[in-house]
ZAMARGU-4260 file (C-alpha; in steps of 0.2 Angstrom, whole numbers, plus 5000, padded with zeros to 4 digits):
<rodrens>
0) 5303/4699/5332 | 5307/4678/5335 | 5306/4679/5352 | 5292/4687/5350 | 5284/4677/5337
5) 5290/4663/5348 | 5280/4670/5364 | 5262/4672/5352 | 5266/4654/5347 | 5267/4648/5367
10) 5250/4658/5371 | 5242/4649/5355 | 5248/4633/5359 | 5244/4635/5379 | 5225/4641/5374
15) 5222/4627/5363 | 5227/4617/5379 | 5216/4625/5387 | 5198/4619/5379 | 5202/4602/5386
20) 5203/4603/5404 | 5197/4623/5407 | 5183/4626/5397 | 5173/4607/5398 | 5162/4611/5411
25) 5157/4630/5406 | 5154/4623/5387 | 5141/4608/5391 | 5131/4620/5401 | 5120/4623/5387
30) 5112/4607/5387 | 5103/4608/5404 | 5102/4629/5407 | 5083/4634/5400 | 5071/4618/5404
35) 5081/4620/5424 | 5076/4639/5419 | 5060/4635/5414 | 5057/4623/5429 | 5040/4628/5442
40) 5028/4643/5436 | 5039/4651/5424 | 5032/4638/5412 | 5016/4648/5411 | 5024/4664/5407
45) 5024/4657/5387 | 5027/4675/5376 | 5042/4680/5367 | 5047/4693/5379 | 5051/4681/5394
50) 5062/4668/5383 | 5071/4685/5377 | 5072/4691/5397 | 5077/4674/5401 | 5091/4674/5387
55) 5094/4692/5391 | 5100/4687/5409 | 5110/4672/5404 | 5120/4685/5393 | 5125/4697/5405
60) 5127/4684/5418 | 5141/4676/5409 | 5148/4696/5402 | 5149/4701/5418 | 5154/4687/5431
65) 5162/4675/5420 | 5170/4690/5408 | 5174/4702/5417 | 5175/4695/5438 | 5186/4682/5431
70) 5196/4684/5416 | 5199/4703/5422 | 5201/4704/5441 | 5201/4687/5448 | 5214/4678/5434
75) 5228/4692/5441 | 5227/4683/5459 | 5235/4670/5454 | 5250/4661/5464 | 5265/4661/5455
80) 5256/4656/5441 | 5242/4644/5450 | 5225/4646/5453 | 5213/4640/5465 | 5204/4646/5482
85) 5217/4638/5490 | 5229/4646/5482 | 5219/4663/5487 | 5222/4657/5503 | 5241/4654/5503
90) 5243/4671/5494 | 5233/4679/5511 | 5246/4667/5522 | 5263/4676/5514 | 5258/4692/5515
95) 5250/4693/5531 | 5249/4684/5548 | 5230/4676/5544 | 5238/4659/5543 | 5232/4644/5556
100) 5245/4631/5547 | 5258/4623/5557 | 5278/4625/5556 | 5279/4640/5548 | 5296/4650/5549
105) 5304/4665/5544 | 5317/4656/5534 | 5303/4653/5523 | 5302/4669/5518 | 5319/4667/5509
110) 5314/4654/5494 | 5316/4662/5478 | 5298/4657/5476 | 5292/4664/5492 | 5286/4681/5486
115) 5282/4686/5467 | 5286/4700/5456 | 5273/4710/5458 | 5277/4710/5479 | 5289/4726/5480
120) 5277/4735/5493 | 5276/4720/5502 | 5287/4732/5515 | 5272/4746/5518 | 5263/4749/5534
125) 5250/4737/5541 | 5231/4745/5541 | 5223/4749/5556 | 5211/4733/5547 | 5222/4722/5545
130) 5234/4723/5561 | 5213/4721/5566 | 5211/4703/5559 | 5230/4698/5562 | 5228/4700/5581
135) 5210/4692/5581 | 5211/4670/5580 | 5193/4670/5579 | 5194/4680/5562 | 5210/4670/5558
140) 5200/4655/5560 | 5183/4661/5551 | 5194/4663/5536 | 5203/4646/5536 | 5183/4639/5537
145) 5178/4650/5522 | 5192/4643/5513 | 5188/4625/5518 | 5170/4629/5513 | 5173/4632/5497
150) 5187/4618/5497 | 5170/4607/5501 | 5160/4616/5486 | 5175/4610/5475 | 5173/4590/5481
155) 5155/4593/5480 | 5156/4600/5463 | 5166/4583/5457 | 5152/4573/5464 | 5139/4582/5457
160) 5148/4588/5438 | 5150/4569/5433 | 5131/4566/5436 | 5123/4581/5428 | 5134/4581/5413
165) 5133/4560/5405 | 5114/4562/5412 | 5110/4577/5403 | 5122/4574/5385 | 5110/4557/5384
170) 5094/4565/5390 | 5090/4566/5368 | 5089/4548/5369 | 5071/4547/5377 | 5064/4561/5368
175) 5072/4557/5352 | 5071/4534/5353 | 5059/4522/5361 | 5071/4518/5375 | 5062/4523/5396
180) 5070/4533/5407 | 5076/4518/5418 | 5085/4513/5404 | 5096/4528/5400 | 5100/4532/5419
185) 5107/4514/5417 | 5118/4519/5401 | 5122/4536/5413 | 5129/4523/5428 | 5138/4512/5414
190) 5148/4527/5407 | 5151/4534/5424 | 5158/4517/5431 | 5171/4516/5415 | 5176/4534/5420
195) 5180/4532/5436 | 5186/4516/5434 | 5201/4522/5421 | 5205/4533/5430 | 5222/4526/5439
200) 5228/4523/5419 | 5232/4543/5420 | 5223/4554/5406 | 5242/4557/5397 | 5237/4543/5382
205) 5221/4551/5378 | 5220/4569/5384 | 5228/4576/5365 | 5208/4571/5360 | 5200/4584/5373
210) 5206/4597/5367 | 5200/4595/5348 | 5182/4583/5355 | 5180/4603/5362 | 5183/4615/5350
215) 5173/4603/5339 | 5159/4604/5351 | 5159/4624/5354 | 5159/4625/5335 | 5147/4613/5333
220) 5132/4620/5346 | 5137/4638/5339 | 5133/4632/5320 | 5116/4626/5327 | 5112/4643/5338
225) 5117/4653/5321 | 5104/4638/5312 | 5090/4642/5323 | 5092/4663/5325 | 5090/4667/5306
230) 5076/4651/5303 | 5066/4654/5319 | 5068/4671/5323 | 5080/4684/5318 | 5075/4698/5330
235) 5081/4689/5346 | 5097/4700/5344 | 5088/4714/5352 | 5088/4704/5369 | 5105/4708/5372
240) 5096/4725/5377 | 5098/4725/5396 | 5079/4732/5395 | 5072/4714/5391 | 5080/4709/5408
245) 5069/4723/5419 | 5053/4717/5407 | 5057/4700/5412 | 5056/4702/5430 | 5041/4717/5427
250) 5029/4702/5417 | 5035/4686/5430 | 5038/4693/5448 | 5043/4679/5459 | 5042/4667/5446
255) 5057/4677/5437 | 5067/4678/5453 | 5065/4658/5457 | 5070/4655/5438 | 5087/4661/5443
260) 5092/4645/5451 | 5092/4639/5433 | 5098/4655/5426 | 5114/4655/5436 | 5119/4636/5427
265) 5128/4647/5414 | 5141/4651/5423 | 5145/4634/5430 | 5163/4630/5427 | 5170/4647/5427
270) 5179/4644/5443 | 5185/4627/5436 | 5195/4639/5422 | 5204/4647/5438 | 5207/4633/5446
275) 5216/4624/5432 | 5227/4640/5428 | 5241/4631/5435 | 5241/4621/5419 | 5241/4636/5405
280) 5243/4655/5409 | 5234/4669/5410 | 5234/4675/5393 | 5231/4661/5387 | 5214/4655/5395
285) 5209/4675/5392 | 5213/4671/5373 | 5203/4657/5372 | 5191/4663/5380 | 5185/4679/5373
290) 5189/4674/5357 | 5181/4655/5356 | 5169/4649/5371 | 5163/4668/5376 | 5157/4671/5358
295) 5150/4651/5355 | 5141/4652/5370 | 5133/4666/5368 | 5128/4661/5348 | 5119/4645/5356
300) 5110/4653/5370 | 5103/4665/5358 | 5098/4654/5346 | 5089/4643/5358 | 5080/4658/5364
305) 5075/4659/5347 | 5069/4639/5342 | 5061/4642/5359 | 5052/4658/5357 | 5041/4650/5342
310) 5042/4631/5352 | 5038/4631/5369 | 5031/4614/5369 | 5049/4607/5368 | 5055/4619/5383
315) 5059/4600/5395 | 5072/4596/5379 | 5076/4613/5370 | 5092/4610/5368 | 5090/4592/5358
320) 5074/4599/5351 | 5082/4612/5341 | 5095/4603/5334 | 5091/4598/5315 | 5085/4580/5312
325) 5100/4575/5302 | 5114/4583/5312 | 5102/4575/5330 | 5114/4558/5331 | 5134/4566/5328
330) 5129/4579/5341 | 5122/4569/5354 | 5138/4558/5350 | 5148/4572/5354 | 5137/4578/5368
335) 5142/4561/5378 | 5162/4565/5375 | 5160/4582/5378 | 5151/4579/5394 | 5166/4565/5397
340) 5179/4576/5395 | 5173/4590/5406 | 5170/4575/5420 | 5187/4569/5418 | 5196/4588/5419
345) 5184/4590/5436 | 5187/4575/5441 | 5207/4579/5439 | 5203/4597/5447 | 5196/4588/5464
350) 5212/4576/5465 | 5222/4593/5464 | 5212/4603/5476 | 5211/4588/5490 | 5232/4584/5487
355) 5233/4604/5492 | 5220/4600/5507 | 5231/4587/5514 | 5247/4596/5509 | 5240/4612/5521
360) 5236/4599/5535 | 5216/4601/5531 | 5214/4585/5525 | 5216/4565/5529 | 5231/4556/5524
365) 5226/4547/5508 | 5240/4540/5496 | 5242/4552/5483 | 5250/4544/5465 | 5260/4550/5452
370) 5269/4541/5439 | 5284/4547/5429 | 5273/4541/5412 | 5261/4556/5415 | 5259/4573/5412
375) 5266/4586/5425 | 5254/4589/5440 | 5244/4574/5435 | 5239/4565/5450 | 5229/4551/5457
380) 5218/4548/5474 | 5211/4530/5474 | 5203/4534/5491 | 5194/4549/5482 | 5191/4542/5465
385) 5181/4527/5472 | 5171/4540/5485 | 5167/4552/5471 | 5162/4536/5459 | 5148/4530/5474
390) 5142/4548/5477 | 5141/4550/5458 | 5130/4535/5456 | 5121/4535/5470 | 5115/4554/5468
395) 5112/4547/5447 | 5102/4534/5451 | 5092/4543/5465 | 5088/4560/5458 | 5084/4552/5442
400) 5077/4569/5435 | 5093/4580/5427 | 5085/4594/5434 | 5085/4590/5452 | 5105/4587/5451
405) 5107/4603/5441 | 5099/4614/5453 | 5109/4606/5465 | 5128/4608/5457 | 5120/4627/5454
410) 5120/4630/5472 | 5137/4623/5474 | 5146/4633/5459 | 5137/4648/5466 | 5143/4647/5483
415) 5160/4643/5477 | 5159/4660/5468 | 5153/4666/5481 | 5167/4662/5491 | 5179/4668/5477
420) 5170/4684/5479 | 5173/4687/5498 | 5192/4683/5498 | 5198/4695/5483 | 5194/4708/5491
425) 5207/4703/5502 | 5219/4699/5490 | 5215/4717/5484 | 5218/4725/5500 | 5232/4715/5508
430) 5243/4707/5494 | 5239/4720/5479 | 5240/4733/5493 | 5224/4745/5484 | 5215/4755/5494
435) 5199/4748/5505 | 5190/4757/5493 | 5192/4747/5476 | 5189/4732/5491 | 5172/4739/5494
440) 5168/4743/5476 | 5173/4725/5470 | 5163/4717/5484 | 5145/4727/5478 | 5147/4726/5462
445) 5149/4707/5459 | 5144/4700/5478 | 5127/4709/5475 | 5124/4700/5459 | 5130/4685/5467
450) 5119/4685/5482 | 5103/4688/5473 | 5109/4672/5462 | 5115/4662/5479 | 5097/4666/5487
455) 5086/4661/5473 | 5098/4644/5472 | 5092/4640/5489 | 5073/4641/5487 | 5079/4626/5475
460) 5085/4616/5492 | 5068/4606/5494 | 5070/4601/5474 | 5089/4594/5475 | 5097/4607/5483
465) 5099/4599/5497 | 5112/4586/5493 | 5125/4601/5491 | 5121/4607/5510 | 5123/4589/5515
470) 5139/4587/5505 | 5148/4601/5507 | 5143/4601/5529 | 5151/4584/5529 | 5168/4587/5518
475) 5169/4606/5530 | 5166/4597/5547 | 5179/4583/5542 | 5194/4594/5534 | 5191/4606/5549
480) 5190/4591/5563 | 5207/4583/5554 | 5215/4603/5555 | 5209/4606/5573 | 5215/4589/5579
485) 5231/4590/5571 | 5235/4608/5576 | 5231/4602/5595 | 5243/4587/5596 | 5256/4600/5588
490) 5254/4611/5602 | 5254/4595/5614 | 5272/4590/5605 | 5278/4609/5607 | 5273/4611/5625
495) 5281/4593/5628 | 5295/4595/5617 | 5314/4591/5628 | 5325/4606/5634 | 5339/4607/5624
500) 5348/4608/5643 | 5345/4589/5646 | 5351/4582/5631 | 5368/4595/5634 | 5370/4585/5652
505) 5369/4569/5646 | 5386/4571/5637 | 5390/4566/5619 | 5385/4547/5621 | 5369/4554/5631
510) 5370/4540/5643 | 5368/4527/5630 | 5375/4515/5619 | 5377/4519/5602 | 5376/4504/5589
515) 5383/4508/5571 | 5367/4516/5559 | 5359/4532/5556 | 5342/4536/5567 | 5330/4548/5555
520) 5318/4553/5568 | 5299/4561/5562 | 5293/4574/5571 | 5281/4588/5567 | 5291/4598/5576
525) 5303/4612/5566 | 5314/4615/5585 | 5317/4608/5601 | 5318/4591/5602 | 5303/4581/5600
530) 5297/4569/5617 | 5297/4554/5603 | 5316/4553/5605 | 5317/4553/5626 | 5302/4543/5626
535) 5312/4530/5615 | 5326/4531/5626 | 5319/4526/5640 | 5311/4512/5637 | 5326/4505/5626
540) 5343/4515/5631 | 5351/4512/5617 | 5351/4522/5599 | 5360/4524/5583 | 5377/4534/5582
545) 5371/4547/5569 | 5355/4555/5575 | 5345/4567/5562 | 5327/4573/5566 | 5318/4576/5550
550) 5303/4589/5552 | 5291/4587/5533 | 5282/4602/5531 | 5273/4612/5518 | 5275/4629/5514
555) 5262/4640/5506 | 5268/4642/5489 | 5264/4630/5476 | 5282/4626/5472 | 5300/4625/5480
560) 5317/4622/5468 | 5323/4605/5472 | 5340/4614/5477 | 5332/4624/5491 | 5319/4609/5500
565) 5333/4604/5514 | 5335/4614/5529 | 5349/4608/5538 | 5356/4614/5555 | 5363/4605/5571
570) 5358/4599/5588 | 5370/4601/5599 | 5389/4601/5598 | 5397/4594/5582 | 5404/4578/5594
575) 5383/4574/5598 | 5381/4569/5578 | 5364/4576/5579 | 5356/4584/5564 | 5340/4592/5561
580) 5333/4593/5544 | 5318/4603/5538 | 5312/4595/5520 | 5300/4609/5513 | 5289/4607/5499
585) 5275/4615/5491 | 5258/4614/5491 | 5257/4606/5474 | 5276/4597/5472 | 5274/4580/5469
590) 5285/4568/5477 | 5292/4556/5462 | 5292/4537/5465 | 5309/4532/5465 | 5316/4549/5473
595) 5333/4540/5482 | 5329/4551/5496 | 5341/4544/5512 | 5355/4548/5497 | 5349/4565/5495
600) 5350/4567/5513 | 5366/4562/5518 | 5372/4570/5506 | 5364/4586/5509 | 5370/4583/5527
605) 5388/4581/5520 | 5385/4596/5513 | 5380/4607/5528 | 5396/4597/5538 | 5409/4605/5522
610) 5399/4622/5521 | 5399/4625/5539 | 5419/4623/5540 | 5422/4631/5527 | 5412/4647/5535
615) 5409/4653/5552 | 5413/4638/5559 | 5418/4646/5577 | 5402/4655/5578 | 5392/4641/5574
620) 5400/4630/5586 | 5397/4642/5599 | 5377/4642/5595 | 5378/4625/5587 | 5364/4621/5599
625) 5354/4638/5595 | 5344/4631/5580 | 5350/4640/5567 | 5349/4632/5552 | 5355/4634/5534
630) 5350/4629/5515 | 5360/4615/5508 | 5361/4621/5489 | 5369/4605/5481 | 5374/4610/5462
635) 5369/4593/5456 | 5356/4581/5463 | 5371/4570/5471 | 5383/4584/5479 | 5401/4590/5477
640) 5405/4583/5495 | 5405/4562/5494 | 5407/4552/5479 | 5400/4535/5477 | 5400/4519/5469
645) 5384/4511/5462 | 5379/4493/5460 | 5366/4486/5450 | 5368/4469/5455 | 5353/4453/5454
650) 5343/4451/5469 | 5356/4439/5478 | 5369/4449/5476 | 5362/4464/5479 | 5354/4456/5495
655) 5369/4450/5499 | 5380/4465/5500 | 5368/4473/5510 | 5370/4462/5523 | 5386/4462/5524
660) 5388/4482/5524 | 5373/4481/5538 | 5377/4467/5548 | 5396/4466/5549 | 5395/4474/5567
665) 5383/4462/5574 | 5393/4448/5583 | 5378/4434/5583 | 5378/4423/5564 | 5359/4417/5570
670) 5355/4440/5569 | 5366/4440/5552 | 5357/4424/5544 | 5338/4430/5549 | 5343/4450/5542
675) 5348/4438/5524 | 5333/4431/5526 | 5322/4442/5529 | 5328/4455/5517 | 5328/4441/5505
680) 5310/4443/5504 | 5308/4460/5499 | 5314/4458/5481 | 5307/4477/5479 | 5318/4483/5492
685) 5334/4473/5485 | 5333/4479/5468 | 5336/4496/5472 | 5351/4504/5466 | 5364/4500/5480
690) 5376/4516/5483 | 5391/4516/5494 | 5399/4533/5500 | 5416/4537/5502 | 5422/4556/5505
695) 5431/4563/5491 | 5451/4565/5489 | 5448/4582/5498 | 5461/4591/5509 | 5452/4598/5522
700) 5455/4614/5533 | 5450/4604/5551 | 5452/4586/5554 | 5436/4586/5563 | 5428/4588/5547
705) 5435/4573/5539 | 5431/4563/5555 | 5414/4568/5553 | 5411/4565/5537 | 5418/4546/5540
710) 5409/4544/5555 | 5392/4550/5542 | 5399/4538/5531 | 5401/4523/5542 | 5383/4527/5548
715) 5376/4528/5531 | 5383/4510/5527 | 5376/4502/5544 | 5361/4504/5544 | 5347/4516/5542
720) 5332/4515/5553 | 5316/4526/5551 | 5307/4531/5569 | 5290/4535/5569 | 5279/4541/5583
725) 5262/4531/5586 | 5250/4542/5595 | 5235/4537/5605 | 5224/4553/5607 | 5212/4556/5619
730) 5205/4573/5625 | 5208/4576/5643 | 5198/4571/5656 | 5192/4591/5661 | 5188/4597/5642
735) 5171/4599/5636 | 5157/4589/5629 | 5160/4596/5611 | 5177/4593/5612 | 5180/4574/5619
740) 5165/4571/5606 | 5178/4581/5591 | 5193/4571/5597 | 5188/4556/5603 | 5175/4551/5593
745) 5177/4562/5577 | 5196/4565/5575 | 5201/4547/5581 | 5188/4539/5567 | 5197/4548/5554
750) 5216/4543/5563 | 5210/4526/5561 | 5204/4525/5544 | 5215/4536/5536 | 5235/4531/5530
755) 5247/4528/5543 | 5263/4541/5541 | 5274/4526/5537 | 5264/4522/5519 | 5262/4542/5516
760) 5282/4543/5520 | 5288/4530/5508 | 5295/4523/5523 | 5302/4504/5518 | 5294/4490/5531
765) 5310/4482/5537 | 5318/4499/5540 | 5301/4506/5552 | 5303/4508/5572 | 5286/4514/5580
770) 5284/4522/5596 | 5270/4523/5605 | 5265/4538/5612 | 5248/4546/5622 | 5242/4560/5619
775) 5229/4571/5630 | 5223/4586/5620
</rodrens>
């Protein structure tokens, strides 16, 4: 009974959440839905039986794509817990061979996150339809550009949310105060500049106030819908007759079927409550849905229907309009935070959705920040937060007319639902393994509603609709131009990647001169040995005595255990001191300011060195060069393998420790004085906590293993350089038109105005060796 009590208590708590980052956008729609409804010739249609049609369709549109599509079929495709068409996406890569992404390996597929528990036929036969799509890249590549469709819909839908929602919560104010319309679109700009301009302070401090500023307001607008049924007319409960619906569309024709495209705003938001699943769970957004927005909603609508049905003149502001005189100013003050909060939770949804764009290899590097003051998941993108502030302004300021951008953010919601709609049916077939069947069915029922909604959203293109075509075509052209380009040099690193043959007949010095230090080499590359390291070789023949290739990927979950991240294996004999190290993460970990990672990785490499002696050491020295690899799992974040002794001494001490430790082999004192020097001008970097390892009193089976470990050691103390490739790409001289214009003018635009690896790494500036490389894709 207390765990369960204790679980009821969780849900509660979860749902009450909930209202502040899930429900904001679906809540304020009632401000703008029946004057965008209302909008062209229905306006002549002025009887009581349309405005009951018109309320008619708005109730079954929410019962039956935002009740039961979403909180009954689409909520249960969630991805260990998250939500999100990308997370559709990554459910379709796991459990079938549809995935275009990069580096993705079968070890993968043994992370304790990799398969859910609902994944137990996961075994069963592949259909005849989906061995069909598998062995088909154009099908494979149609699917990654629906799901970066709808990707662009969701950046397009955080341009367009912020705009719609502050211009329509003070749209009262002209009808209701002397003030002009220029005045309070300029009160719309000044709230939306100090929204985007807090942003980087994090919502942590104030985001306990969203969920009580919403729960107020859904009580608040359902009060005034139960105000306006029993004062203005009572009957309008008979609307929820489906009959009014075929009457409406009997008595307005066309007119009706236009009207949709103000009709649909309704269920705008919906998919927000999806994508923000991560943060709650199921139950809980079903719980507070059904039992709070659904039933609010649909007490405000109808009792708009009803102040309308006896008031048509007040149609261009119904919803101000029917709000009693002495209640008008606490509502529209509550209108504006409501209409803040829901901005700020689509605002934070955007920052989510492009961090898993980026994560997949869909998106530009932009610097993505998270401080260990906020809340979980909470993340910040100054590149996308200034972008979205301009768009936001700039469609404010030009549209003018709340309608205009309404009918525009309809058409993007619709096609992101539309979207939705085309992948379950995937998820329903391939991951739930149901019969094609119950795909078919699911597809009619609600993608048949969806494209009569879609359709009569585009007749609205000439009357604002066209900024989401214009949006959405730019943010789909440039995640795909970044995927395409990125998967081509890939393929250019794997085709020119160096036989594992030639680094064997080079010997154990490969023909070089080692100097004391550990070399972390980048590559994309998860084998082989990428050209970066010959091409470094060559032109400077000298190198580090530890070598360790490090390979950063992202798998398609959302996220990995911290104990299972580092992939470690060998390159070569155990005398080469080569190391490859595969770092996987999620597609929605965060990576921690602060994380000590060159300590996590030598120590993971220690590790590996005790792990692999204390097993199969004579096979894997046979095939040390094969590129098998294991999981380091460390049983706490600092190993069992080395210990080490910390020093948090002031900057001068600190700095000069570290020179000691990483100078003592250089024989010139003019190179030891400019290292002092010039490390004494990073105070940053000299604060750090300074660790020194020393293996532990250990006896060891094999001497080779202590050896190794010293020599790791040794390394670790000398010196740690960081070697990144610097590509120049170019398309070769015999491609097409389409493609030297994709990759020399498109692709290289973003490469150069995009972060460099270095900054996205965390890579400190005095430990950074470039290398340049060309690449002819």
């Amino acid at each position: 009974q207390a765990d369960r009590r204790d679980r009821c208590t969780h849900v509660l708590f979860l749902a009450y959440q909930s209202f502040g980052l899930a429900f904001g956008d679906l809540s304020i729609s009632p401000l703008y839905v029946y004057k965008c409804a209302f909008y062209g010739g229905l306006r002549h249609y002025e009887t009581e039986d349309t405005m009951f049609g018109a309320f008619s369709l708005i109730f079954w549109t929410i019962t039956l794509l935002s009740l039961i599509k979403y909180m009954v079929f689409v909520l249960r495709a969630d991805d260990n817990g998250e939500g999100g068409i990308f997370a559709l996406y990554a459910l379709l890569c796991r459990h079938t061979r549809f995935s275009l992404l990069l580096n993705q390996q079968a070890a993968d597929e043994e992370i304790s996150t990799y398969y859910g528990p609902g994944d137990a036929n996961r075994s069963l036969p592949s259909s005849d339809f989906k061995r069909l799509i598998e062995h088909n890249k154009r099908s494979k590549t149609a699917l990654l550009l629906l799901v970066l469709a709808g990707t662009s819909m969701v950046i397009t839908i955080g341009v367009l949310t912020p705009a719609v929602s502050v211009s329509s919560s003070i749209d009262g104010l002209v009808a209701n105060t002397n003030l002009k319309h220029s005045t309070v679109v300029m009160i719309a700009c000044a709230l939306l500049v100090g929204l985007f301009v807090l942003q980087h302070r994090g919502t942590n401090k104030v985001a306990f106030l969203f969920a009580p500023i919403m729960i107020l307001w859904l009580f608040s607008i359902a009060t005034v819908g139960l105000y306006n049924i029993f004062k203005w007319n009572p009957s309008v409960y008979k609307a929820l007759s489906p009959y009014y619906i075929y009457k409406f569309f009997r008595d307005t024709g066309k007119e009706g079927w236009l009207s949709l495209g103000g009709i649909l705003l309704c269920i705008t938001g919906t998919e927000a409550i999806f994508a923000e699943l991560g943060q709650f769970s199921a139950k809980s957004v079903r719980f507070a849905f059904c039992c709070v927005v659904y039933p609010c909603l649909v007490l405000q609508y109808m009792g708009q229907a009803a102040f309308l049905s006896k008031n048509f003149s007040a149609l261009p502001t119904s919803f101000y309009s029917s709000i009693p005189n002495p209640f008008f100013w606490p509502v529209l003050m509550m209108a504006m935070l409501a209409a803040m909060v829901a901005s700020q939770a689509v605002i934070f949804a955007t920052f989510s959705i492009v961090k898993q764009c980026y994560a997949l290899g869909c998106f530009p590097r932009v610097k993505i920040v998270h401080k260990p003051r906020w809340v979980l998941g909470q993340i910040y993108i100054p590149e996308i937060n200034w972008l979205l502030m301009v768009l936001t302004l700039t469609v404010t300021i030009g549209f003018r007319d709340t309608r205009h951008i309404a009918f525009a953010f309809g058409l993007a919601c619709m096609s992101l639902a539309f979207v939705t709609t085309w992948l379950m049916p995937l998820i329903i077939n391939f991951v739930w393994n149901r019969h094609l069947v119950f795909s078919i069915l699911f597809t009619i029922l609600f993608g048949t509603i969806e494209l009569v909604f879609v359709a009569s959203s585009w007749t609205k293109i000439p009357h604002g609709g066209w900024i989401t075509i214009l949006l959405s075509l730019l943010f789909t052209f440039t995640t795909y131009v970044w995927h395409y380009g990125n998967r081509r040099k890939y393929l250019y690193d794997q085709h020119n990647k160096v036989p594992m043959n030639t680094i064997l007949t080079r010997g154990p010095s490969l023909g070089i001169v080692k100097v004391p230090g550990i070399g972390l080499i980048y590559t994309e590359l998860a084998s082989g040995v990428p050209a970066t390291f010959t091409h470094f070789l060559t032109n400077l023949p000298a190198f580090y005595q530890v070598v360790v290739f490090i390979c950063s990927k992202t798998v398609p979950i959302p996220y990995i255990p911290q104990k299972e991240r580092y992939l470690i294996g060998r390159v070569g004999p155990k005398t080469y001191r080569m190391y490859r190290c595969i770092i996987r993460t999620g597609y929605k970990d965060v990576n921690k300011d602060g994380d000590d990672f060159e300590d996590e990785l030598v120590d993971s490499i220690a590790e590996f060195i005790q792990l692999e002696s204390e097993g199969s050491g004579s096979n894997r020295d046979r095939s040390a060069h094969d590129g098998r690899l294991a999981v380091v799992k460390t049983s706490n974040k600092f190993g069992t393998r080395l210990s080490r002794s910390i020093s948090d001494a002031n900057i001068a001490g600190s700095s000069s420790s570290r020179s000691q430790t990483t100078v003592s082999n250089s024989k010139s004192p003019v190179l030891k004085r400019l290292k002092a020097e010039y490390e004494q001008e990073l105070p940053k970097l000299s604060m750090r906590r300074r660790f020194q390892f020393r293996p532990m009193d250990t006896t060891f089976r094999q001497p080779q293993v202590k050896e190794e470990l010293f020599d790791l050691v040794e390394a670790k103390d000398a010196e740690v350089a960081y070697i990144v490739g610097h590509g120049h790409v170019k398309a070769k001289r015999n491609s097409t038109y389409a493609k030297q214009l994709v990759i020399d003018v498109a692709y290289s635009f973003l490469r150069k105005n995009c972060r460099s690896p270095a900054v996205m790494l965390n890579i400190p500036h005095i430990c950074l060796i470039k290398v340049g490389m060309n690449y002819y894709l």
